[in-house]
N, C-alpha and C positions, 0 to 999 in steps of 0.2 A: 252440360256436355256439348261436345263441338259437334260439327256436322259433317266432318272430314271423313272419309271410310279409312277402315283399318283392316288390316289381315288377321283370321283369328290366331295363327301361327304367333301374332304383335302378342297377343292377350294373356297365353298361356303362360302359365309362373309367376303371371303377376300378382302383388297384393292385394285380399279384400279385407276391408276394414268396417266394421257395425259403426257408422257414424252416429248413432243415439250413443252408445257404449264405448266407442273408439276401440273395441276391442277386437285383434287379427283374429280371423275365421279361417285364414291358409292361404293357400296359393293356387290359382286358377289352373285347372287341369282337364279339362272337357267343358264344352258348347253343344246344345242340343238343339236342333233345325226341324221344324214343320216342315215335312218335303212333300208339302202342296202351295203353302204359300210361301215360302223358301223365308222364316220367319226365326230369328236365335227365340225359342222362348224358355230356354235357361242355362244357367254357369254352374258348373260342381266346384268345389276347392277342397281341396286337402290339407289336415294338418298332424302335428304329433307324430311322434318316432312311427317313420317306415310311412307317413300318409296315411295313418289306421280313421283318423278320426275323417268325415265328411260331411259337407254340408251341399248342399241342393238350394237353388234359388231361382226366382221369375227372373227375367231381361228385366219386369218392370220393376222392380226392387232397388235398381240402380239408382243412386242418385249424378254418379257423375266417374268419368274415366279420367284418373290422370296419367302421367308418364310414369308415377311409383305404384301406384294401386287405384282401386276400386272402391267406391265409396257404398254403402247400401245400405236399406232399410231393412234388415232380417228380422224374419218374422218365425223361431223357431219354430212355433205352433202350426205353422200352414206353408212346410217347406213345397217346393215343385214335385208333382208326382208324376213319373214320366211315363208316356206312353207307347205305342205301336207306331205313333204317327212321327212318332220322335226319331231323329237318327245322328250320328255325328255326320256323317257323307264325306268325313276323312278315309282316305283308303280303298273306295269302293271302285271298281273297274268304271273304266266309261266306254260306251257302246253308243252307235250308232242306230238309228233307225230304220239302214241297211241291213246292218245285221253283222257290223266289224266293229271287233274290239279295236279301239285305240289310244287308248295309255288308261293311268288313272289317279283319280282326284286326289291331291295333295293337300289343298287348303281354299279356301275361300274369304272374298274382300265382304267386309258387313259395312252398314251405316253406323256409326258409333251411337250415335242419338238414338234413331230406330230400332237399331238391331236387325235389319233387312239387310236380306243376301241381296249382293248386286250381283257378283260374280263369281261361279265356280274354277278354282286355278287347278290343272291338270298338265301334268308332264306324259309325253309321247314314248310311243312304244317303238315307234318308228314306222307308223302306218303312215305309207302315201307320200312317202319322203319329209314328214314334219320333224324338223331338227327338235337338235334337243333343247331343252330350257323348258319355267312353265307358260302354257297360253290361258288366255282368256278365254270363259265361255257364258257368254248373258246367263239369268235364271230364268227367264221365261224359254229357252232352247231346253230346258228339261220338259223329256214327257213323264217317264216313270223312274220313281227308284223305290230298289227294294233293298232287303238286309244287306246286300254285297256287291250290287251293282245299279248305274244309273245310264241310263237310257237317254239319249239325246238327239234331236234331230240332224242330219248328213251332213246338211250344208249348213249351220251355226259352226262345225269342225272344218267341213273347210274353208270358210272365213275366218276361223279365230285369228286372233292378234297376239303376239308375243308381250309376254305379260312384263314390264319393267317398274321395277319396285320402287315406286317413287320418285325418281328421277328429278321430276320438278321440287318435290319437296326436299329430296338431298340438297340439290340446289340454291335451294332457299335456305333452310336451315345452314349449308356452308357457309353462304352469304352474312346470316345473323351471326353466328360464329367469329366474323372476320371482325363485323362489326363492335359486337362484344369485347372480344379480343383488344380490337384498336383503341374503343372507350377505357379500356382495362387499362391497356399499356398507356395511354395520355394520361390517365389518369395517376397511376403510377410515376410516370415521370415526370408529372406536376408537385407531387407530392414530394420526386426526389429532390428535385429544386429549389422546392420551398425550405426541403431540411437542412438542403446544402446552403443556403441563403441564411437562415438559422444559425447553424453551426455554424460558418463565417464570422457572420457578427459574434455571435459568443467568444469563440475565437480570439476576435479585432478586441472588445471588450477586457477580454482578461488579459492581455497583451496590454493593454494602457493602465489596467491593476497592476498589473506586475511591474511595468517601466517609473507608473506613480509610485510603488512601494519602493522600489530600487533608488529611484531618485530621491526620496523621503529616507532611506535606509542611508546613502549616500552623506547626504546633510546632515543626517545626525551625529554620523560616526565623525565626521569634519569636524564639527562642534565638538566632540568630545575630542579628541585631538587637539584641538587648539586648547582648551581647557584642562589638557592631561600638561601641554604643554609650556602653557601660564604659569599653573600652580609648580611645576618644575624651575622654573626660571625663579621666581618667587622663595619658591624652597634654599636654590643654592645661593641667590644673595643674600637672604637670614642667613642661612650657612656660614657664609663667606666672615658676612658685619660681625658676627656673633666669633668666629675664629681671632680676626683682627681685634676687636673687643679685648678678648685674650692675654691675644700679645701683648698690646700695650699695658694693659695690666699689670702686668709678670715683667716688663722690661725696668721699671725703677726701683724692684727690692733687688734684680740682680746685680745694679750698675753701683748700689749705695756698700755693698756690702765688703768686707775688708777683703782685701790680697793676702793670702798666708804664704808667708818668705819661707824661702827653702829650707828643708832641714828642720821647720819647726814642725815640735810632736804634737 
C-alpha cells in the first residue's frame, strides 16, 4: 500500500476482492473509527440485489489499496465485531469547547497504509463568519465524541484551514496525463510513418509489377503480331504461286484446241 492519505468519501464503492479466492465480496459502504485513537479499524461492503448480503472486516485484513479495488485476506470465520467505541463520525454535529455549534463533519482524510485519521473534514454553518466550503480539523483537536456529536477545542476551529482536495496531486496527475498522452501520440505517429513508409514502398513495388507486366505484356503481343503477320504474308504468296500454277496449267489445252466456224451444229 502507498503512504499517500486518502478521503474516506475516495474509498466508498470501491471494490473488495478475497485475494486467496479472487472472489468480489461487494462494494465498500462504511468505515468504522476508534474515537479515542481516531484509528479506521474496519470496512463493511455490500453485495447481491438491494445490498442484502455484508460482510465486516479489520483495516488489518487489507493487503493493498488500488484505484479499482481492495485487495484482503477475509477470514469469514473471525469477521470484525463492532463496538460502542466504534463510530463512522460522518454526520455528527461539531462543537466547540465553548459551547457553539459550528457546522458538521462530512468526511475525514486516513493514511491509506495505516488507516489513521489525520484529519476531520467539516463544512460550516456559518459560525463566526467561516465561508463555506470543507475545513480542516487535526484529530488530536478532538476532545469528545458521542453517538451524534463531536466536541472540539475553540481555537483548533478558529485556525482551521480550508481544505483543498488535492490540488498538488491534480497537478501531478495532469502532468502525467500530458506526459502519457504525448508518449501516446509520438508513439502513434511513429507508428503512422512507419505504415505510411510501408504502404509507399508496397505501393512503388507493385507499380514496377505492373509496368514489368505491361512491358512483358507489350512484347509479347508485338511478337505475336509480327508472327500473325509473317505467316499472312507467307499464306498469300502460296496463295498467289499456287493460283499462277493454275493458270499456266489451264493456258495450253485452251490455246490447242479447234475454233468451231459459224454455223456449225
Amino acid at each position: 500500500m502507498t503512504t499517500s492519505l486518502i478521503k474516506r468519501s475516495n474509498l466508498l464503492g470501491r471494490l473488495v476482492i478475497d485475494q486467496q479466492t479472487t472472489e468480489e465480496l461487494g462494494h465498500i459502504n462504511q468505515m468504522f473509527v476508534d474515537v479515542k485513537s481516531h484509528q479506521v479499524m474496519g470496512v463493511s461492503c455490500k453485495s447481491g440485489l438491494l445490498g442484502r448480503i455484508a460482510h465486516v472486516f479489520r483495516w488489518a485484513d487489507i493487503n493493498s489499496i488500488g484505484a479499482d479495488s481492495m485487495l484482503i485476506n477475509w477470514n469469514a470465520d473471525a469477521p470484525l465485531e463492532l463496538s460502542d467505541a466504534m463510530n463512522t463520525m460522518v454526520n455528527h454535529e461539531l462543537w466547540t469547547d465553548s459551547g457553539n455549534k459550528v457546522g458538521t463533519i462530512n468526511d475525514y482524510c486516513l493514511d491509506s497504509e495505516t488507516g489513521q485519521v489525520t484529519d476531520y473534514l467539516f463544512v460550516s454553518s456559518g459560525w463566526q463568519g467561516i465561508k463555506e466550503g470543507a475545513y480542516r480539523l487535526p484529530s488530536e483537536a478532538v476532545i469528545n465524541v458521542g453517538p451524534k456529536r463531536i466536541i472540539v477545542k475553540d481555537e483548533a476551529v478558529q485556525s482551521a484551514e480550508q481544505f483543498s482536495e488535492g490540488l498538488q496531486d491534480k497537478l501531478t496527475q495532469a502532468v502525467e496525463f500530458i506526459k502519457e498522452d504525448y508518449a501516446k501520440t509520438q508513439a502513434d505517429m511513429t507508428s503512422l510513418v512507419e505504415g505510411a513508409q510501408t504502404t509507399a514502398s508496397k505501393l512503388q513495388e507493385s507499380a514496377q509489377q505492373v509496368a514489368g507486366q505491361a512491358k512483358g505484356t507489350a512484347s509479347n503481343i508485338q511478337g505475336q503480331l509480327q508472327s500473325v503477320v509473317h505467316k499472312a504474308a507467307e499464306h498469300v504468296q502460296e496463295t498467289a504461286a499456287s493460283v499462277q500454277k493454275k493458270v499456266e496449267e489451264a493456258s495450253p489445252d485452251e490455246a490447242s484446241a479447234p475454233e468451231k466456224e459459224v454455223g456449225e451444229a
